[in-house]
C-alpha positions, 0 to 999 in steps of 0.5 A: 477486545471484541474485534469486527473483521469486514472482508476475507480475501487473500489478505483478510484471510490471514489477518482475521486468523491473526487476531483470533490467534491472539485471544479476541473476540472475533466476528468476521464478514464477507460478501461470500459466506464460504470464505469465512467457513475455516475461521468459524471452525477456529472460533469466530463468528459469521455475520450475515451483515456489516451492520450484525457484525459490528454490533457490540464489538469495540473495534471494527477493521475494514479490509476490502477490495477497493472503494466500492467495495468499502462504501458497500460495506458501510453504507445502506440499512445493513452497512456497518454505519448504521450500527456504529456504536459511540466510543467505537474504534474504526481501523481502515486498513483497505488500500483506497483513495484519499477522498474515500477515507476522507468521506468515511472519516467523516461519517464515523466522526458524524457517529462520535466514533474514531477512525484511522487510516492503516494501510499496510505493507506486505503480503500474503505471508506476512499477513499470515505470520504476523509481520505487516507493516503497518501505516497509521494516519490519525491521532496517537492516542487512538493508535495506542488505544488499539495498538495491542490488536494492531501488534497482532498483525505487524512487529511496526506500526508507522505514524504517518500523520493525520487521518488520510496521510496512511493512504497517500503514503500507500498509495505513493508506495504501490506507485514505487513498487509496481513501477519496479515490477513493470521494469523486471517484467520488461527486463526479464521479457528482453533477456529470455527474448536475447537468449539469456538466463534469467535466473544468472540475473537473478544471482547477480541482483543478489550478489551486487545487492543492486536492489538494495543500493538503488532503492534505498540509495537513490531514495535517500539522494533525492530527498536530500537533494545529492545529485553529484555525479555517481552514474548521469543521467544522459548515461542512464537515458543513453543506455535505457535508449539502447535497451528499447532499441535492442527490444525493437530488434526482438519485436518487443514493445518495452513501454516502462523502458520508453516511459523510463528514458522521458523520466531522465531526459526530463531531468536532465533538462531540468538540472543538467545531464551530467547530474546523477540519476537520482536528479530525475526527480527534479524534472517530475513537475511538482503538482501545486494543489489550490488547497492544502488536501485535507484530513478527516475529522478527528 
């Protein structure tokens, strides 16, 4: 397949050498020239614009930054758009907002070309080996059309919905996950502060496979609506009142913690503090948008 590659970061790098790897044609660009100097050793091509590296090409693959960074590439006389070709396949695999994805949607339909939404999971070494997971929004006969490049990257591929639900699901994702590391970076400030050995806690988590049980287990709980009693919520709220105390002994300002304790004490005004913990999902007011958010044009 003859592959456009827009942006080489720490997760470009690795994908675009993914794809050359397995026999693509492949032309790459990035803001910064100097990123793209190892792949053109290995065979690429350099584009000095968007718009010149995906002229001819089948398939264009956006992975930037951020929102401005995708409009920068696409948009203007040397952004990608102008030179989008029918028949083209889009693959948008940046981590930005729906209403972003939703708007370049739009203007790669406006083209007669097809985009998806792909967002992926996972970082710098699985990008580099080929084992992302990999989020797809949009119509399943476009997945399959370019599903043989998409396998290069990731051993899954996740059909999430239509155009625009890969990105709502990214970013509900990364919402989980830096929630997680923002509880471990307090818990771990709070046990070197007390004198404690983080790495003993680090064997615990593997031995009790708490990580596991709780993502996997409290998960399942609340989208099935389980909240019979296994640890409460006025236990949890209790006991995560008494570790911010403990950081105040410290002098340590444990906000997660803080924001913690209200997400339990909200659910258990909710449904009742003798529920399981998992039912503070039930005390996390439920947005009701006036429309149903939309998809982008197929």
């Amino acid at each position: 397949m003859r592959v456009a590659f827009l942006g080489l970061g720490v997760m470009g790098q690795g994908m675009a050498r993914r794809i050359l790897s397995k026999g693509h044609d492949l032309t790459v660009y990035n803001r910064t020239p100097e990123r793209a100097a190892d792949l053109a050793q290995a065979g690429a091509r350099v584009a000095a614009t968007p718009r010149e590296a995906v002229s001819g090409t089948q398939i264009v693959v956006t992975m930037v930054a951020n929102d401005a960074a995708l409009r920068a590439v696409a948009e203007g006389d040397e952004g990608f758009l102008a030179a989008l070709a029918a028949g083209t396949t889009v693959v948008q695999m940046s981590t930005v907002g729906p209403d972003t994805t939703l708007w370049l949607a739009g203007e790669v339909a406006a083209h007669a070309a097809q985009m998806l939404d792909c967002p992926v999971l996972g970082s710098l070494p699985e990008a580099q080996e080929g084992r992302l997971s990999l989020l797809a929004g949009g119509k399943a006969e476009v997945i399959e059309r370019v599903s043989a490049l998409l396998l290069c990257l990731g051993r899954q591929i996740y059909h999430v919905g239509e155009l625009g639900q890969a990105t709502r699901f990214k970013l509900c994702n990364n919402l989980v996950s830096g929630g997680l590391v923002a509880a471990l970076a307090e818990g771990v400030a709070l046990l070197e502060t007390a004198g404690l050995d983080p790495q003993l806690y680090i064997q615990v988590l593997k031995d009790s496979q708490l990580p596991e049980r709780l993502m996997i287990g409290k998960a399942t709980l609340m989208a099935t609506g389980d909240f019979e009693p296994r640890f409460s919520l006025d236990n949890m709220a209790k006991d995560i009142q008494l570790a911010v105390a403990m950081g105040q002994e410290y002098g340590l300002d444990l906000h997660q913690g803080r924001a913690s304790h209200a997400t339990f004490t909200r659910g258990a005004t909710a449904v009742g503090g003798d529920r399981d913990m998992a039912a503070a999902v039930a005390g996390v007011p439920v947005g009701r948008p006036t429309s149903r958010p939309g998809a982008g044009p197929s």
